[in-house]
N, C-alpha and C positions, 0 to 999 in steps of 0.2 A: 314633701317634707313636712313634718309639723314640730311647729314650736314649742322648746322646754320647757314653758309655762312656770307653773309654782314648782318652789319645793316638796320635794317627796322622801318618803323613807327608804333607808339601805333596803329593807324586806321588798318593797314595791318594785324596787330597780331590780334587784336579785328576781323579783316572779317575774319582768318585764324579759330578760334574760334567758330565763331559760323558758321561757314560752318562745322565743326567738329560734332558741334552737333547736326545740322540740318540732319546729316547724319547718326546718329545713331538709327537703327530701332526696335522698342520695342514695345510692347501690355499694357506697363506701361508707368508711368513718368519716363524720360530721369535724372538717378540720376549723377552729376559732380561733381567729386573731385577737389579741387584748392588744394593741398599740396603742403610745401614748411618748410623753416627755420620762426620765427620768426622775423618780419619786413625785407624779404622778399620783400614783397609787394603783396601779394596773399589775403588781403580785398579790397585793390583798385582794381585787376585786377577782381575780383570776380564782384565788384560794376560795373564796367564799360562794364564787361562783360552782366551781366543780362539788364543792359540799352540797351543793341544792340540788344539785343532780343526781347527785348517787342518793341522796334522799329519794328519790324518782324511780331508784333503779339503772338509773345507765350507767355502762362501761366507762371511766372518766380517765383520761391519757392525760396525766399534766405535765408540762414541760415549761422552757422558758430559752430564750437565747442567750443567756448568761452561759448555758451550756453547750455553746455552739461559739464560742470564739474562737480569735487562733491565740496559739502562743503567746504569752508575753512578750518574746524575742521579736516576734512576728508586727506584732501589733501598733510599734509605734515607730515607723517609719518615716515620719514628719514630723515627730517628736509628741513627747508625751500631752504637748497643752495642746495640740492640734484640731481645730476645728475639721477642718477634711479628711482627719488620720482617723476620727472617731466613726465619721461616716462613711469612711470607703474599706480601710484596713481592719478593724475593728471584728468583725462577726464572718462565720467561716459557713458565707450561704450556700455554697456547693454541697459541704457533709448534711447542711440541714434540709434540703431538698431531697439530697439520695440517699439522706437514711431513716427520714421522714418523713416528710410531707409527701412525696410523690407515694412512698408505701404505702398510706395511706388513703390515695387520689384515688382517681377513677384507670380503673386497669392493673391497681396496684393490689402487692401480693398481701398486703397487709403483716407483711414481717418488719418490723420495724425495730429503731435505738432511739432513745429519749435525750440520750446526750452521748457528746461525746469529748467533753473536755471536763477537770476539775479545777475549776478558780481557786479554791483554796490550796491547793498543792499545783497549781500551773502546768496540771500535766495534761494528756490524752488521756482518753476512759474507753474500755474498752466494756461497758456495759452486757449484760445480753440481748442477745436478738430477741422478742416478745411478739408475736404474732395477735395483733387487734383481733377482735371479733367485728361483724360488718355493720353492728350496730354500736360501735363505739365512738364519743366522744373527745378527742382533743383540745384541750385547754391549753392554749400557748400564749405567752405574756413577751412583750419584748418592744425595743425598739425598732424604729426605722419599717416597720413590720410591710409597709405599702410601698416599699420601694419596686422596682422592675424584676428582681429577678425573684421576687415572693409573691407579688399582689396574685396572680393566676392560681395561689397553691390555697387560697380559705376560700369558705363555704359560708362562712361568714365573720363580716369583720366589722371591730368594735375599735373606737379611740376613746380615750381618757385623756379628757381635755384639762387642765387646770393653767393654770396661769406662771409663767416660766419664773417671775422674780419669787412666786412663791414655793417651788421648787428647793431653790434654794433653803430658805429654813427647813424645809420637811428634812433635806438632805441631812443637813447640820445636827439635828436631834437621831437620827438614825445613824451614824458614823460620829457621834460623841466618843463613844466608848474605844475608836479606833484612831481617829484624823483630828487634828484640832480644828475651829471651826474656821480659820485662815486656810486653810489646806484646802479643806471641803470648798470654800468662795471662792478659791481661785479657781480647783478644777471647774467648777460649774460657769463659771464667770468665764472660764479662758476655750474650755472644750465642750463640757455638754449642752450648755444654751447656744451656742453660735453654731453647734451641730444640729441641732433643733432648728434651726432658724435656715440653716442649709436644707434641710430635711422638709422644712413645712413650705418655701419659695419653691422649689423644684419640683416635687413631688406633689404638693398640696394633697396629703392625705386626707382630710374629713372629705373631699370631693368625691372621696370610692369609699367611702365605710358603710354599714348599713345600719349602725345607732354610732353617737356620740353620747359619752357623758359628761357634763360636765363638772370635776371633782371636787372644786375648790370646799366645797363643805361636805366631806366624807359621808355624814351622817344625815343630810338633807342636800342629796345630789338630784340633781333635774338633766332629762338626756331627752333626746330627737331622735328618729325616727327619719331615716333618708331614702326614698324612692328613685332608683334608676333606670 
C-alpha cells in the first residue's frame, strides 16, 4: 500500500484513474466500482471520470445503483429511518447482476440494461437491451458496492472516502431546492450514516478496494494505492 502523501489535483487523480484502468486486462468489459458514503462525491468522480475516457477513445458504460432499487412499496420494510432497511432492502442486487454485471463478466454475452428502475417516477424501466463491445468500459457509482453479493462482479474497485459528519452538509446544499435541511439531518442522522457505519464494521470495504480516495477537499483530494 502507499501512502496519500500531499494534496494533488482533480486532473492528477482523473490521470491516476484512468491509467488504473487502462491497465486492467480482461477478455470482457472492464467492470468499475466508485463505492463510497452517500454525498461523498463518487457521481461527480464517476461523471468526470468516464469524460477522460472517451477522451481516450473507450467505449464508456455509465450506470449507477440509484437505478437498481426496488419499489418504493418495497423498500422500507423496517421503516423509512431504518438503519438495516437501507442496507439490506434498499437496492435490488439480483436484476443488477443479471442484467449487468455478469453480462458484462467473464463468459458473458455482453448484452446488457443499464437500469432498470426510475426514481423519479418510482416505476420499473424497461430500457433496451445494448450489447457492450469487448473492449468497453463500465463506470458504476453506488453504495454498499463491496458487499457479498457484488464484491466478485468489479475488475476494479475504487472508494471515495470522506468524512460522514460532513456528508451531511454536502447532502444539505444538494436537496435545498427539495428537503429542508431538518429533513435532510434527520434522514442522514437516523438511516444513511448508521447504514455506513453497518456497511464499513461488517464488510470493511477499503480492505478489498484497489485505490481509495480521500474526498473531503474535492479539488485537492489525496488517494492510496492498495496491493493484495
Amino acid at each position: 500500500m502507499t501512502g496519500h502523501g500531499p494534496r494533488r489535483t482533480r486532473d492528477e487523480l482523473l490521470g491516476c484513474l484512468a491509467e488504473a484502468v487502462g491497465s486492467v486486462t480482461a477478455a470482457h468489459p472492464t467492470r468499475v466500482a466508485i463505492d463510497g458514503p452517500p454525498a461523498a462525491g463518487k457521481t461527480t468522480l464517476a461523471d468526470e471520470l468516464a469524460v477522460a475516457l472517451r477522451a481516450q477513445g473507450r467505449h464508456v458504460i455509465r450506470a449507477t445503483i440509484d437505478d437498481f432499487l426496488f419499489p418504493r412499496a418495497q423498500r422500507y420494510p423496517r421503516g423509512e429511518y431504518s438503519a438495516e432497511g437501507c442496507y439490506l432492502d434498499a437496492h435490488n442486487h439480483d436484476a443488477l447482476n443479471r442484467m449487468l454485471l455478469n453480462p458484462l463478466g467473464p463468459g458473458g454475452d455482453r448484452r446488457f440494461q443499464h437500469a432498470v428502475y426510475d426514481h423519479t417516477t418510482d416505476a420499473a424501466l424497461p430500457p433496451p437491451v445494448r450489447t457492450a463491445p469487448a473492449d468497453a468500459v463500465l463506470i458504476f457509482d453506488g453504495v454498499f458496492l463491496m458487499r457479498p453479493e457484488l464484491i466478485n462482479r468489479w475488475d476494479l474497485r475504487i472508494f471515495v472516502s470522506t468524512a460522514l459528519g460532513r456528508t451531511v452538509d454536502r447532502a444539505v446544499i444538494r436537496q435545498r431546492q427539495v428537503s429542508s435541511r431538518a429533513d435532510v439531518e434527520r434522514r442522514w442522522r437516523k438511516r444513511y450514516i448508521p447504514s455506513q457505519q453497518l456497511y464499513l464494521a461488517t464488510v470493511r470495504p477499503t480492505d478489498h478496494v484497489d485505490i481509495i480516495v480521500h474526498n473531503d477537499d474535492p479539488q485537492q483530494p489525496t488517494w492510496e494505492t492498495r496491493t493484495h
